[in-house]
C-alpha angles and dihedrals in degrees: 000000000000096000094046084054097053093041086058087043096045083050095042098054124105116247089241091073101015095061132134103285090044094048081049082054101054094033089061090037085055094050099035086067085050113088119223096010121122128205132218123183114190108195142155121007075359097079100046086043099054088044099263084119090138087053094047093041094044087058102030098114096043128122092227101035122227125273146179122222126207125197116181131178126196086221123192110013090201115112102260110257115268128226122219092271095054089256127126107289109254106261101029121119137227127201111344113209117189111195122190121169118239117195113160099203136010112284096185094085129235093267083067102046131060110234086253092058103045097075099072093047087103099069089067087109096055093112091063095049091054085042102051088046106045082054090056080044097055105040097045081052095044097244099132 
């Protein structure tokens, strides 16, 4: 419940406070309650050097630059199932990656946009939210 109710409030908030160094916040706060998940953040000269140049470019001339955030989780520590054959057994996953996008405001400027259209615009970062969430989700139920 507590990770569906962050999920409406991070949506809901306006980009004046939600923006890229608050979702990062919340992002590491999330992860440091989760045990055994690790966080990178790839930001700056980062993004554009490890090929996220659309991402980098996008955000270049904001006030809180752009960044990527990475969780990751080890998952099940049991060895995977094993077919006959010493293959995974069918069925059986690998890694599992979860992307949502997370712009906090819409980078796609006014001129672009008609003044109806443009209220909504801050929910651009929904998919993170979701994303972010489900994760917490998933790792406190042992789902991951």
């Amino acid at each position: 419940l507590r990770s569906i109710r962050l999920a409406a409030a991070l949506v809901d908030a306006p980009c004046n406070l939600l923006h890229t160094d608050a979702f990062l916040h919340y992002s590491e706060a999330v992860a440091a309650g989760l045990p055994g998940v690790t966080t990178t953040v790839i930001r700056g000269k980062q993004l554009a050097d490890q090929g996220f140049g659309g991402l980098a470019g996008v955000g270049a001339a904001a006030a809180h630059p752009p960044a990527l955030v990475v969780l990751s989780h080890p998952g099940s520590t049991a060895p995977p199932p094993v077919a006959s054959d010493g293959s995974a057994a069918a069925g059986t996953l690998g890694s599992i990656v979860w992307v949502g996008k997370g712009i906090v405001y819409d980078t796609g400027g006014l001129s672009l946009k008609t003044k109806t259209g443009m209220p909504g615009m801050k929910r651009d970062m929904g998919g993170a939210a979701a994303v972010l969430c489900a994760f917490e989700a998933a790792v406190k139920c042992g789902g991951l």
